[in-house]
Residue, then its C-alpha position, 0 to 999 in steps of 0.5 A: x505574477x502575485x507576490x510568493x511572501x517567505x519564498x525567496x530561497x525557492x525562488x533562488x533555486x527555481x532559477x538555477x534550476x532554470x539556469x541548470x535545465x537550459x545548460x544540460x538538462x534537469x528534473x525536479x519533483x516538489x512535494x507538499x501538503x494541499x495549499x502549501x504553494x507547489x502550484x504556485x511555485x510551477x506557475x513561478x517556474x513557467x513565467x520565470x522560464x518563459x521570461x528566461x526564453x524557454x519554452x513552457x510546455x504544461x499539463x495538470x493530472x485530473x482528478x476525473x480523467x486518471x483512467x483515460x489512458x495518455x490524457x496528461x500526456x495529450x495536454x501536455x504535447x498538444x501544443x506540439x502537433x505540428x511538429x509531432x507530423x515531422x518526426x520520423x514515420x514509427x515516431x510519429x505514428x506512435x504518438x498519433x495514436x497514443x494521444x487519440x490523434x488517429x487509428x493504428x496498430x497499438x504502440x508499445x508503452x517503450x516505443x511512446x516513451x522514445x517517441x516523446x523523448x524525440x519530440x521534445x529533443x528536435x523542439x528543444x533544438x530550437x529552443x530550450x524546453x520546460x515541461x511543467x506538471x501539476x498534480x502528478x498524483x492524478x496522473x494516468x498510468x502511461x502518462x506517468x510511465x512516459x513521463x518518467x521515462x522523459x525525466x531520466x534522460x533528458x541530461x545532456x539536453x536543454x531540457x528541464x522537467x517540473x512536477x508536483x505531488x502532494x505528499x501522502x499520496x503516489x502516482x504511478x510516476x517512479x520517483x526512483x532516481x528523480x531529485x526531491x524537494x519538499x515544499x515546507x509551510x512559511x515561518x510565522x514572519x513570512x505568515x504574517x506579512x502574508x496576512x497584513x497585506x492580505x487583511x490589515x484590517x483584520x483583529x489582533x486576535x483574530x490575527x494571531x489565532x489565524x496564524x496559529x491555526x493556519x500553520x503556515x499553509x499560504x492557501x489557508x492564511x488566504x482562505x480562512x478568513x475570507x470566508x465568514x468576513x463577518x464573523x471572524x473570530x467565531x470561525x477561528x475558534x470553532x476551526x480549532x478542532x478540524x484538520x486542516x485539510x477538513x478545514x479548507x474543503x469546508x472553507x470551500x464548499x460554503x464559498x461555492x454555496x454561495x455562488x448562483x446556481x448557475x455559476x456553481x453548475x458551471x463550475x461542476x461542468x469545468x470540473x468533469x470536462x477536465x481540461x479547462x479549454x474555453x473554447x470547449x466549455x463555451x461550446x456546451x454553456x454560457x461562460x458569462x455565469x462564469x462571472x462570479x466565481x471569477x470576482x470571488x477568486x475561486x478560478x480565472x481564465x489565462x488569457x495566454x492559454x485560454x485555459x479556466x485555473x481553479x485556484x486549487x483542486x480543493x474547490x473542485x472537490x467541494x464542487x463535486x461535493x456539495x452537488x446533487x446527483x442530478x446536477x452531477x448527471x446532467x453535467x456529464x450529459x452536457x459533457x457527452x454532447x459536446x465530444x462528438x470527436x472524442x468517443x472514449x471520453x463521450x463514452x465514459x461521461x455517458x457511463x458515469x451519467x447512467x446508474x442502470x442497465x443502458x445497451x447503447x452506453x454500453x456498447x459505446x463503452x465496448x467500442x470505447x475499450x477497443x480504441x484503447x486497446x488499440x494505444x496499449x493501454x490494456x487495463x484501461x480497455x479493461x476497465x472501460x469493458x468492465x464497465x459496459x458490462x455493469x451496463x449491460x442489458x442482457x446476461x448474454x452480454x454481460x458475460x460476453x463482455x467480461x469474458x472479453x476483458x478477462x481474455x485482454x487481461x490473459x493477453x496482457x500477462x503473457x501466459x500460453x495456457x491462461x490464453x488458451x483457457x479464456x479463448x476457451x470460454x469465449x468460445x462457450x460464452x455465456x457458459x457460466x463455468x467457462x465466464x468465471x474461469x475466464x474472469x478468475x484468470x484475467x484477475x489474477x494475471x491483471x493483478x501480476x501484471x501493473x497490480x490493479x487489485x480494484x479493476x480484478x476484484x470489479x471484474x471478478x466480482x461482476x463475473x462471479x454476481x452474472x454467472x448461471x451457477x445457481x450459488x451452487x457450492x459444488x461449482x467448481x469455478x464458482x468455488x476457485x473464483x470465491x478463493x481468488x476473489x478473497x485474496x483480491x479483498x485481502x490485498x485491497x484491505x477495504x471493507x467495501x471490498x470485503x463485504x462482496x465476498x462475504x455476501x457472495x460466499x452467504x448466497x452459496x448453497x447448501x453451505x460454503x465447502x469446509x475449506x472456504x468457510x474457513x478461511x472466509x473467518x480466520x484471513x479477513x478478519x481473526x479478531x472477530x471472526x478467527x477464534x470460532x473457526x478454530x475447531x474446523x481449522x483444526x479438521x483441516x489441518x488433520x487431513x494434511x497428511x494425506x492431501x494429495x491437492x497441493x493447492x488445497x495443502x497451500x490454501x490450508x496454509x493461508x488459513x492458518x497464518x493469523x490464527x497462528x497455526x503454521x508451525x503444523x504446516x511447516x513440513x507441507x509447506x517444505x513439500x510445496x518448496x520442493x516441489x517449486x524447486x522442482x519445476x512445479x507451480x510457481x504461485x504454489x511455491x511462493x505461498x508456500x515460502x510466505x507461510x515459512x518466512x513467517x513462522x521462522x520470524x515468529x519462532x526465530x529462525x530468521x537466517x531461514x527467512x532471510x534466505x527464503x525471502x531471497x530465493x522467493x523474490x527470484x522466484x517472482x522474477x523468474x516466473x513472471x509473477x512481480x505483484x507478490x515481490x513486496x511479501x518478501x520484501x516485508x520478510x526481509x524487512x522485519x528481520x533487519x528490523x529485529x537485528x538492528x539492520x533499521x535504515x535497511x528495514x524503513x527502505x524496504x518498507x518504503x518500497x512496498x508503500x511506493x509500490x502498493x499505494x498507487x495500485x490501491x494495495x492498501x493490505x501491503x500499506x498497512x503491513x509495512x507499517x510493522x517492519x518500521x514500527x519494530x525498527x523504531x523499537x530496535x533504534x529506541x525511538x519509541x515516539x516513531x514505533x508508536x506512530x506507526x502501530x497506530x498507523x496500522x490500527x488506531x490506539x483501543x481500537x482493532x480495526x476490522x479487515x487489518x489482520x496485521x493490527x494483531x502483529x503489532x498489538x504489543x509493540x503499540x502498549x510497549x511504545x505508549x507506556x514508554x511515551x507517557x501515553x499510559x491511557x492510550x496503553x491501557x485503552x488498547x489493553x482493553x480493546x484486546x480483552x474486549x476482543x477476547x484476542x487470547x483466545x485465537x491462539x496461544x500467540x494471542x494469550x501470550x501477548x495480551x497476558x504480556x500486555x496485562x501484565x505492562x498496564x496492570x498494577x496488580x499482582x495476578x496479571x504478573x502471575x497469571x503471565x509467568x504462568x503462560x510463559x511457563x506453559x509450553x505451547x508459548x516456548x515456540x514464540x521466541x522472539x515475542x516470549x523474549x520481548x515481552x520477558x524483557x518489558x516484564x522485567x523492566x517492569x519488575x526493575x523499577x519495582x526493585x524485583x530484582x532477582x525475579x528480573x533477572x530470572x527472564x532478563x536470562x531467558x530473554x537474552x539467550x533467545x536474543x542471542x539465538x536470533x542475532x536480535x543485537x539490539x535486544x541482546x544490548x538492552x537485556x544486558x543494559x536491564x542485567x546490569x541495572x539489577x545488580x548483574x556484573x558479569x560480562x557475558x561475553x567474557x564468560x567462557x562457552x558454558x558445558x552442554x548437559x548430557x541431553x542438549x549434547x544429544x539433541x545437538x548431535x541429531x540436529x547437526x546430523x540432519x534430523x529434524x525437531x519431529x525426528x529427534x523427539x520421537x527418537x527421544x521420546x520428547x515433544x518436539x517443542x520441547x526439542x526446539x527449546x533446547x536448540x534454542x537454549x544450546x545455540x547461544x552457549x556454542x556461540x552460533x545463531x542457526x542450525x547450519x552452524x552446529x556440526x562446526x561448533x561441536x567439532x570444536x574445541x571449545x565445546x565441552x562434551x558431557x561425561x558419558x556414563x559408564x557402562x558395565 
């Protein structure tokens, strides 16, 4: 074991956890940046362990085989085999097949689970058990899902489970319950003693820049300057510039140049092959060119094992980096060759050594899939049919191909009619309608299902790309497969993703349908593309009211959401909930309470969202549809967000990321970046808000096909100005205008006119905002017209404006209090007090109800809606909802459901009513 300089704590706990594992069982996950030594803290672990008579039993995740299904759990129970054919026959089997060691009927994931759990329960009669694995991140998903299973509940047993993960990154292990420790960089001293004895000749300059540049991080101390060894100084200084993790891939790639050819293509053989068998790699290349990689420390063999260790997975990154196509091809041939016993690996080495159409690949990918259908892992069989469809010679087996995998997909999810409608298109194969029907269902109960958005939007894209229907804009399975293949790019957030769509509602002909055309410009990307679709969205949404379609009523819904439109749905929308409610379709039901709990958050109804929200995740839970559950999660958390409610907004949000991130949701990353970046804002730590709207979009940038980025445009100039980033704030003031973003709606011209107004010195943008909050197209947004008076006034304060302060210091904090945004509501009287104001407001006596606000109350509470009562009172019905809003703080209640209590109270003074003669 090498010396681990600074790591004497951990140590310590690696031997109580040891101590702790024999005794009753435990489980460690350890977390850390790249080099910061979790790989060498396990590898602590297992000598330590075994020194302590455990036995080691240890797998590491691979980069290049996280879609083989079992494969970290095969390298982690191969050792056991012998004792794998004592366990009881159902166990046994299980695992037989699971791990590729036989044929069967395909095992449940639960029943692996157990298996496994019974395994390492009888070895660890013998002796206690220490299962290590490194790089969790890689995982495959049934590996992680049994590993999981293993870890919370091995209590009671001597059984102890390590594992590794680096931090900004998930894995479909559920870390939920498992015990965290974060591995942090080593304190200078430690640093430096790792240095002196690394490189004692070593400059005191060059010494000192190195510790500074390396920030702790062992693998950089180390690598950094070995290097260039000759020229030191010259690479530490132009270092400066280059993140870290930038800094030690180069650091490796110029090493591995360095190496002879042959070594290097070794390297790149051992890196696809993925398990580090010797034995394996021997049977496919000479391993005496494995020499000098070894003298330069990048890899070395355990003599115990017999297994090649790179030094870091850093170094196979830069392998497969810095290789040609060829060499990368030819390294997957060798591969192939040597896996005579093991076809679904041949098959997926051949596939990624084959750019074109290849039948025999192909079919030996099919084959491939249904081997892997066989140990449950239907999104593996998917994927491995999905590719074997690319590969495809002929169009016929293409679309039998997806065909095929869109019927494992419908199979997989459960639902009756989806089966019966894709055995249907087996059955008419290649009938282009009955293939994308097919593919359209497969996406959309894969995606319901584990929430594979990349293998659905492959599987669907390939199908739409193979499909007979001439690009005919009338097709209708054409048209329906366009629908689902956006929401599938909307939820991967990915250019690449987006760009197929975008080509393939281009090809359609004579034009895309009115509907789509639509929503291919206002959903993808609003900051460029949203404002030119306004007039036709406009056309849609007059045809509302006669829509007999509800999914057409539903779709228009979603083609309003980033152009601001929703309030014009919100009755559909009711129609849609009803009929949810009702029994009708569920995903129609869902959308429509998405398209609600958002106006209500923009417009202040946050009750009504927090309680659709709920109602909504029922719903997903009841109906078998868990993928949608994180939207309404992100609803409830901005609402606790905006009240105050942070450490429930950042667990939330925390639970979208865990959940998003490993199945490439990237859309729902992003957008839980705003509920944190609102509660930073309510907590006052404007450091944090600023963090996490740029998270979303980098400062003077919106970024393209990250529609949230306009959500969070204000909060991002706000929390720039307050931390002394004031040209950041005007960069991004400027990015909005370049965009012209006020001219997508009346929301958007609110806030860059807000934002103006914050980084501007002069008079006019102050002016030309007063004017906008004025108008009443913006009285709608409550809580974003309340937040922006509140920074204008602050604003003004400071420019001893005061009366003009308190002007929208007053309106702000009544549509605070409306909300129940408690944090606002205390820094609008903090701003109050600040310009003079000392009247406490909530030791002032319920203000009277004029005549008009009586009557808008008395119809509210009867139960009319805004439309209603302003056509009783020949009011625009925005105008009734400013005065429900003004009405609903002087009755000391913050919801519509509270206003039949407050009117019957006597604290409410009714109006002198005229008299009559």
């Amino acid at each position: 074991m090498e010396d681990l300089f600074g790591r004497e704590v951990e140590l310590a706990r690696i031997d109580r956890f040891i101590a702790s594992a024999r005794q009753d069982g435990d489980v460690r996950l350890v977390r850390g940046e790249p080099g910061v030594g979790k790989s060498a803290l396990l590898a602590a672990a297992a000598h330590r362990a075994h020194a302590a008579g455990l036995r080691v039993l240890r797998a590491s995740g691979s980069e290049f085989e996280a879609e083989v299904s079992y494969s970290l759990l095969n390298q982690l129970l191969l050792p056991l085999s012998s004792e794998i054919a004592r366990l009881p026959p159902a166990y046994r089997d299980a695992l037989v097949v699971a791990l590729g060691l036989g044929s069967g009927p395909a095992p449940q994931t639960l029943l692996v689970g157990n298996a496994t759990l019974s395994l390492l329960t009888a070895v660890a009669r013998k002796a206690p058990l220490l299962l290590v694995v490194d790089d969790i991140q890689w995982a495959d998903r049934l590996s992680a899902v049994v590993l999981g299973f293993v870890a919370r509940r091995v209590k009671a047993s001597p059984i102890g489970v390590i594992a590794s993960s680096r931090i900004g990154t998930e894995s479909f292990l559920d870390r939920r319950g498992l015990t965290e420790v974060t591995v942090e960089p080593l304190a200078r001293e430690a640093s430096a003693r790792l240095v002196d004895a690394r490189f004692p000749t070593m400059a005191p300059h060059a010494r000192e820049r190195l510790l500074e540049l390396a920030q702790g991080n062992p693998l950089a101390l180390v690598e950094l300057p070995a290097t260039v060894a000759t020229s030191t100084e010259q690479f530490l200084e132009q270092s400066a510039v280059v993140p870290l993790s930038e800094r030690l891939q180069k650091v490796f790639a110029l090493r591995v140049a360095g190496l002879p050819d042959a070594t290097r293509l070794l390297l790149l053989l051992a890196t696809f092959e993925g398990s580090g068998d010797v034995g394996v790699l021997r049977g496919l290349t000479d391993l005496t060119d494995l020499a000098p990689a070894e003298r330069a420390g990048l890899v070395r063999v355990d003599d115990c094992t017999g297994v090649l260790v790179f030094r870091h997975p850093l170094i196979q990154s830069a392998i497969v980096a810095t290789s040609t196509h060829e060499e990368r091809r030819g390294a997957h041939l060798a591969i192939a060759s040597g896996l005579t016993s093991d076809p679904e690996r041949r098959a997926w080495h051949l596939a990624a050594a084959t750019a074109g159409p290849d039948e025999s690949v192909a079919a030996q990918l099919e084959e491939a899939s249904r081997r892997v259908l066989q140990r449950g892992d239907v999104l593996a069989a998917i994927a491995a049919l999905v590719r074997a469809a690319e590969l495809s010679a002929t169009t016929e087996n293409r679309a039998r191909r997806l065909a095929e995998a869109a019927y494992m997909g419908a199979e997989a999810g459960g639902v009756s009619d989806a089966t019966t409608l894709l055995a249907d298109a087996q059955a008419t194969s290649p009938n282009s309608a009955g293939s994308l029907h097919a593919a359209n269902a497969a996406a959309l109960l894969m995606v319901n299902g584990d929430g594979d958005v990349h293998t659905a939007h492959r599987l669907l894209a390939g199908a739409i790309e193979s499909g007979e229907h001439g690009w005919r804009a009338d097709d209708a399975a054409l048209d329906e497969a366009l629908h689902t293949l956006l929401l599938l790019s909307w939820y991967a957030g990915s250019a690449e993703l987006w760009a197929v769509f975008h080509r393939a509602v281009a090809r359609l002909t004579p034009a895309p349908p009115l509907l789509l055309s639509v929503l291919s410009r206002t959903f993808p990307d609003p900051v460029r593309t949203g404002a030119a679709a306004g007039r036709d969205l406009e056309t849609l949404l007059s045809t509302l009211d006669t829509e007999e379609d509800l999914t057409r009523v539903m779709r228009i819904g979603t083609a309003s959401v980033y152009l601001d439109r929703l309030g014009d749905n919100r009755e559909h929308s009711w129609r849609l909930v009803r009929q949810g409610r009702d029994g009708g379709a569920p995903r129609r039901h869902l959308s429509a309470i998405m398209h609600l709990c958002l106006d209500d958050y923009l417009t202040g109804r946050w009750d009504e969202a927090t309680e659709l929200a709920h109602e909504a995740q029922k719903v997903c839970s009841v109906s078998n549809l868990p993928f949608l559950n994180w939207y309404f999660a992100y609803n409830r958390a901005i609402v606790a967000a905006g009240r105050g409610r942070t450490d429930e907004a950042f667990k939330l949000a925390d639970e979208i990321t865990h959940w998003a991130l490993p199945r490439g949701v990237a859309g729902a990353v992003a957008i839980a970046h705003h509920p944190r970046t609102l509660a930073a804002a309510a907590d006052g730590d404007f450091e944090a808000a600023y963090q996490h709207a740029t998270a979303v979009s980098p400062a003077g940038v919106l970024a393209p096909h990250v529609p949230i980025s306009t959500w969070v445009m204000f909060d991002l100039v706000e929390a720039a100005l307050r931390t002394g980033r004031s040209d950041e704030a005007r960069a991004h003031a400027e990015a909005m205008r370049s965009a012209q973003v006020a001219m997508i709606s009346p929301r958007m011209r609110l806030i860059q006119h807000g934002v103006d107004a914050l980084v501007l010195d002069g008079e006019e943008a102050a002016v030309r905002l007063e004017e906008t909050l004025d108008d009443p197209a913006c009285e709608r947004w409550l809580f974003e017209s309340s937040r922006i008076r509140l920074a204008f006034a602050e604003k003004l304060r400071r420019r001893k404006e005061f009366s003009r302060a308190r002007g929208h210091l007053a309106v702000a904090h009544d549509g605070f209090a409306a909300m129940g945004a408690d944090p606002w509501v205390a820094r609008t009287l903090t701003e109050l007090r600040a310009t003079g104001f000392r009247a406490d407001a909530d030791e002032q006596p319920p203000a009277a109800l004029t005549a008009q606000e009586f009557e808008i109350a008395s119809l509210a509470a009867s139960g009319l809606t805004n439309k209603q009562i302003a056509e009783r009172l020949y009011l625009s019905h925005r105008t009734v909802g400013a005065h429900l809003y003004r009405i609903f703080p002087k009755l000391g209640i913050s919801t519509r459901a509270g206003l039949r209590d407050a009117l019957s109270g006597q604290n409410v003074h009714r109006p002198p009513q005229p008299i009559l003669d």
